[in-house]
N, C-alpha and C positions, 0 to 999 in steps of 0.2 A: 424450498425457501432459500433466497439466498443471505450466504453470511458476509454479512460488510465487515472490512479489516477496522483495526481499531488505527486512528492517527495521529501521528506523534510529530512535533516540530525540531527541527536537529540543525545543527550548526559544523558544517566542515571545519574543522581547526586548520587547517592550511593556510585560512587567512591569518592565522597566527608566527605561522613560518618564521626562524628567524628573530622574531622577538618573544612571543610569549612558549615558552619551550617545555619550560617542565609542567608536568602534569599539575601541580598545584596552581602555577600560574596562567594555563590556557582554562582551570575550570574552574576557579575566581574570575576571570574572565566573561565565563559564558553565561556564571553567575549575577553577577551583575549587571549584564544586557539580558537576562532572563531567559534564558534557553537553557532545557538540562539534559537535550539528548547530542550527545558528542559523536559526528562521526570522523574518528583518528585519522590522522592522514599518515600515512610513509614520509611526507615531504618536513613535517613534522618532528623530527627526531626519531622516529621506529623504521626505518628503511634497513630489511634485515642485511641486505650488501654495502652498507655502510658501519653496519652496529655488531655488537658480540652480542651471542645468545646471555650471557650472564646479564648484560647490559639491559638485555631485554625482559629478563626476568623481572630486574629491578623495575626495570617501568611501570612493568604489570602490577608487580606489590603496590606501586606509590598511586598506579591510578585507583585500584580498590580501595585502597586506603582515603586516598582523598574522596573518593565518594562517597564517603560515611560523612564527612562532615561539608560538603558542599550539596549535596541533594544530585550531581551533575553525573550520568552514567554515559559509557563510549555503548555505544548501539550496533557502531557497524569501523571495522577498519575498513579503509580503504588506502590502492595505492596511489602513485602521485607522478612528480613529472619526469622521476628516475627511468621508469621502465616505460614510459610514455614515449620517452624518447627513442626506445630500440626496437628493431623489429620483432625482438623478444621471444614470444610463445611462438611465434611464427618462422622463426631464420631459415635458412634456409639449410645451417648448419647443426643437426641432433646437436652437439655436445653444448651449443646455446639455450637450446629449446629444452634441454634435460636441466640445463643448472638457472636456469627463471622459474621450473615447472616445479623443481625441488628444492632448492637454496631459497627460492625468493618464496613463493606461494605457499609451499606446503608449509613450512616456516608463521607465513603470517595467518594460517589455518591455524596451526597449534596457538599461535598467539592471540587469534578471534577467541576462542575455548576458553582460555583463562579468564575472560575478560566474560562470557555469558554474551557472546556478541556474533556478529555475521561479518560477511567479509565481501567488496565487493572492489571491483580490479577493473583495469587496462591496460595488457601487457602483451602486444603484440600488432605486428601491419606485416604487409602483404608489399613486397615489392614491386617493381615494374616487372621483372622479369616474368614472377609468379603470375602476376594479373594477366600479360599476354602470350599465356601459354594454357591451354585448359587442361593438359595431363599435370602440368607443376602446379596448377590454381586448384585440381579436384585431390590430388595427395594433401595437398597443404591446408585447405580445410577441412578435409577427413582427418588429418592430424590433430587439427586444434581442437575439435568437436570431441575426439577420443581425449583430449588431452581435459579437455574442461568437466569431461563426465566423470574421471577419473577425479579431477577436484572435487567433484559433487559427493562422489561416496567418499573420499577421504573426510567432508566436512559432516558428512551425515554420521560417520562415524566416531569424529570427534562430538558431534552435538550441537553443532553452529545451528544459528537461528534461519539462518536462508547465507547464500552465496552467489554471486550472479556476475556480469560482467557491462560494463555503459557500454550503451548504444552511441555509433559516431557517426559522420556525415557528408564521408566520402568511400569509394570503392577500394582501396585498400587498408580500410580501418573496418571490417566486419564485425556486429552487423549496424549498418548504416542505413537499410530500409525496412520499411515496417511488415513486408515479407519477408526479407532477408532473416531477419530480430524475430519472428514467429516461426521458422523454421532450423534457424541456429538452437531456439529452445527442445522444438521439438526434436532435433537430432540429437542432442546430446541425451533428451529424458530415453528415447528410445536405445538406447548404448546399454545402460544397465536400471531404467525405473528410478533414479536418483534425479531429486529436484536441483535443477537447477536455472537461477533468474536471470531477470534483466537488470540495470538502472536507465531512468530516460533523464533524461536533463534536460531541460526546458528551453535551454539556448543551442541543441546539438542538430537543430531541423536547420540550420542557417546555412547550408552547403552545397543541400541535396540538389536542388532546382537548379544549379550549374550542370548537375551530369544526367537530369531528364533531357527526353526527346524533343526537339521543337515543334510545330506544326511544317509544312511542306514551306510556307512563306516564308515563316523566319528563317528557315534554313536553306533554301535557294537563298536566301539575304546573306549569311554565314560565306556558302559559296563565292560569291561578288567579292567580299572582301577580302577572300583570298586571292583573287583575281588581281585586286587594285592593291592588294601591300606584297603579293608575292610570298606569302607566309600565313599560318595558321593564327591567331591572336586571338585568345579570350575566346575562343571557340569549341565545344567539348564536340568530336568525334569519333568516339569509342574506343577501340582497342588501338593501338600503333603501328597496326597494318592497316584497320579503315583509314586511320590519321594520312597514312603514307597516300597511300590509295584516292582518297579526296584531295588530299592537296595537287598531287599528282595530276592526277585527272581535269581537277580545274585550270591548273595550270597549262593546261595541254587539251583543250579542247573538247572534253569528255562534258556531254549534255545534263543538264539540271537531272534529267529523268533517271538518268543513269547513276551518277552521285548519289539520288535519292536511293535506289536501290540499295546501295555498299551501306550503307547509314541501317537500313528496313533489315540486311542483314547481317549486320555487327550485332544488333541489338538481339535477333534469334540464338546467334552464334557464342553472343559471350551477354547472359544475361546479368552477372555477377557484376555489369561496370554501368548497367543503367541503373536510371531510379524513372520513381513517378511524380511527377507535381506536387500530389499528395503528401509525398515521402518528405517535404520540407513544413508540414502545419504541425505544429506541435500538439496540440489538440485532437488531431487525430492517430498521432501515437500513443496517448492517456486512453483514448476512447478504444482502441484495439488490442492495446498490451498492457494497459494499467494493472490488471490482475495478477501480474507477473512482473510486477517492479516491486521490492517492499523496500525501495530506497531511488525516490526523485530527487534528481539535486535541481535546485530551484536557485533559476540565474534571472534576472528582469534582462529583456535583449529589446530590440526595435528590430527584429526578425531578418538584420542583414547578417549580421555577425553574433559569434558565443563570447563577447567581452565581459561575463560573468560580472554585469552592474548588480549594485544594490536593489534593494525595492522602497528606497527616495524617493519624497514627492518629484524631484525634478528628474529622474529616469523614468518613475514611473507613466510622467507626460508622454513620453515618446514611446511608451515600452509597449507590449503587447498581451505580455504576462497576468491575468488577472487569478486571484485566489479562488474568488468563486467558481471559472471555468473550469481552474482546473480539477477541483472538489467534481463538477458535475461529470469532468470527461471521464474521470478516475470510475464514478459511482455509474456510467453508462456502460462502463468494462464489464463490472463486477455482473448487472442487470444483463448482460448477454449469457444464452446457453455455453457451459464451458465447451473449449472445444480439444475433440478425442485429440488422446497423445502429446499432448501439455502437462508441463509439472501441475503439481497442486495449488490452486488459489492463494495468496498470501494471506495468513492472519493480521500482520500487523503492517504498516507503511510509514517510514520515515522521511516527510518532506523535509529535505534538507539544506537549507541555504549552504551555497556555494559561490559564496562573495570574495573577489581576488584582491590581494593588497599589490601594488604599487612599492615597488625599491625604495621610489622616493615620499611612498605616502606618511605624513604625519600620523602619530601611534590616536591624537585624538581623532584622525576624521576616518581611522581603520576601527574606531571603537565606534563612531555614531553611521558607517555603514553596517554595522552589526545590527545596532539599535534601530535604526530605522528600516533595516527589512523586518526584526523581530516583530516590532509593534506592528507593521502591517498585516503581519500575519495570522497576527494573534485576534484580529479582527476577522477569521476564520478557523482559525482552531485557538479557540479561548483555554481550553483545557487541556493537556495530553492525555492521551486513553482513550478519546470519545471514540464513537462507531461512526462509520462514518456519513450512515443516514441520519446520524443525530444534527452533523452538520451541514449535512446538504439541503 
C-alpha cells in the first residue's frame, strides 16, 4: 500500500532579505499573509560565514520562542546566494571544499537540530576546466557524492528531518537532469545507507533544452551559421574540443556527415554535459523524483527563465505552473514501484514558495506577492497536514 507524504505550504524568507530580519519580524510577517511553515534562508541573517556561533545561538532561541506565540515554525534551513556564488563543495582546491563542508554546512546541520528542522543547500559548480576533462570531472564528483553522504550521516545523527540538495539546469551545476538527480541520490545512499534528498524547483527546467541534442536538421542549420558569422553563437556543442573541432571543421571544409559524427560522439564520450528534451518539463521531474523531494520551491515561470514570479493573476496568465499538476505529478511519484537503492520515501513535503524581492521593490507589493501566491495555493492545500491523496 502506498503511503502518501502529508503536505505543508512554506514560504522562503529570503524574500524578506534586508528588510524583515529578525525572527519576530519575518514571522509576523508570514503570519499575516497566512503561511506558518518558514523555510530560513542563509541570505537571511544566519549565513554561518558572516555570523558568530553565539550570534547564532541567539537566533535559534528568539526563533523558538517566537513560535510560541505566532503559530509560524522554520521547517527547513536553507542556503542562499552566498555560496551559490562559489564553486564551493566542488573547487578544485580541498582546503575550500574542507571549510564550505565544515565551517559552512556542518554548522547549518547543527543549527537545522536546534530548530526540529531539515536542511537543504547549493553549494557547489563544476568549472570549465573540470567539465572538459573526464579524469578531473570523475574525482570531482566522486568527491562531492562522498562529500554529501557524509552530510547525510552527520544529519541523521543529529536528527534532521531529511537533507537534500536543488536540482539546477545546467552541466556544471549537478544534478541538472533528471538521471543525473536519480543517480546523484542513488550514489550518495550507496556510500553509507544514509538518506539523502533532492529539492526540485519549479522554475529550474528553463536551461536544460539549451544543452540537449538537436535533430540532424537543426544542426547542419547550427553548422551554416557557423560558416556565415565565422564563429560559434548561441550554439551548444559539447565539450570544448567538439566546440574547437566543429567550428574548425566548418570553417575549413569538413562535410555535414562528418561534424555530425564529433557532435554523435561528444555526447558518448562526455555524457555529464548533455541533457534530454525532457530534462526541461518540470512535470516530469515531480512525476520521476517527486518521492525524494520533501522540499519543492515553487516559482510561477513562463517556462523560458527561473525569474522566481509570484502566483498573481497577471503571472499566472502567462505562467505554466498549475497547483493541481503539480499535486498529481508528485502523487504519480509516489504510485510508482520504489526504485532499489534510493533513500527512503518522504514522509512529509514542503511546497515552498520561493518568491524574489527586487532592490527596488515597494515593502507593499513584496507583501501582496506573498499574499497572492498564498491564497493561490491555499486553493490546493486548504489545510497543512493533509495526506496527500486527500488532496489530489
Amino acid at each position: 500500500m502506498t503511503m502518501y507524504p502529508k503536505i505543508y505550504l512554506g514560504l522562503d524568507n529570503c524574500v524578506a532579505s534586508k528588510r524583515w530580519c529578525e525572527p519576530t519580524h519575518w514571522m509576523n510577517l508570514c503570519e499575516k499573509c497566512g503561511v506558518y511553515y518558514v523555510e530560513a534562508s542563509a541570505d537571511n541573517e544566519i549565513d554561518p560565514l558572516y555570523t558568530t556561533a553565539d550570534y547564532l545561538d541567539d537566533w535559534a532561541a528568539a526563533v523558538l520562542a517566537d513560535a510560541n506565540k505566532t503559530g509560524v515554525k522554520v521547517a527547513n534551513l536553507y542556503s542562499g546566494h552566498g555560496t551559490y556564488a562559489t564553486l564551493g563543495l566542488a573547487h578544485p582546491d580541498v582546503r575550500v571544499r574542507n571549510r564550505i563542508h565544515h565551517d559552512w554546512l556542518d554548522r547549518m546541520v547543527d543549527l537545522a537540530a536546534k530548530m526540529n528542522a531539515g536542511l537543504g543547500f547549493f553549494c557547489h559548480a563544476f568549472d570549465q576546466a573540470t567539465l572538459n576533462d573526464p579524469a578531473r570531472y570523475a574525482f570531482a564528483y566522486n568527491d562531492l557524492t562522498e562529500r554529501l553522504a557524509a552530510l547525510a550521516a552527520y544529519a541523521a545523527e543529529k536528527k534532521l528531518d531529511s537533507i537534500g540538495v536543488e536540482q539546477m539546469y545546467t552541466p556544471h551545476q549537478v544534478p541538472w537532469t533528471v538521471a543525473n538527480a536519480g543517480q546523484l541520490l542513488k550514489d550518495c545512499y550507496a556510500k553509507n545507507g544514509k538518506d539523502f534528498y533532492l529539492t526540485i524547483d519549479t522554475g529550474h527546467q528553463s536551461g536544460q533544452r539549451k544543452f540537449a541534442a538537436k535533430d540532424d536538421a537543426a544542426t547542419i542549420a547550427a553548422f551554416n551559421s557557423i560558416r556565415e558569422k565565422g564563429r560559434a553563437e548561441g550554439i551548444y556543442l559539447g565539450s570544448a574540443a567538439a566546440e574547437r573541432a566543429i567550428v574548425s571543421g566548418a570553417l575549413n571544409g569538413v562535410s555535414d556527415a562528418a561534424l555530425l559524427e564529433i557532435v554523435k560522439e561528444d555526447r558518448t564520450a562526455n555524457p555529464w554535459l548533455w541533457s534530454e528534451d525532457a530534462d526541461g518539463d518540470t512535470y516530469r521531474w515531480l512525476e520521476q523524483l517527486g518521492t525524494w523531494s520533501p522540499i519543492v520551491h515553487l516559482q510561477q515561470t513562463d517556462g523560458k527563465s527561473s525569474a522566481h514570479q509570484p502566483f498573481s493573476e497577471k503571472c499566472n496568465a502567462t505562467g505554466i505552473i498549475r497547483g493541481e499538476k503539480v499535486l498529481q505529478a508528485i502523487k504519480a511519484a509516489y504510485d510508482k514501484p520504489v526504485a532499489a537503492g534510493m533513500p527512503a520515501p518522504c514522509k512529509s513535503i514542503v511546497l515552498t514558495l520561493e518568491v524574489f524581492a527586487g532592490t527596488a521593490d515597494l515593502t507593499c507589493d513584496i507583501e501582496n506577492k506573498i499574499i497572492d501566491s498564498v491564497r493561490y495555493w491555499r486553493q490546493f492545500i486548504p489545510e497543512d497536514g493533509m495526506t496527500l491523496d486527500q488532496l489530489v
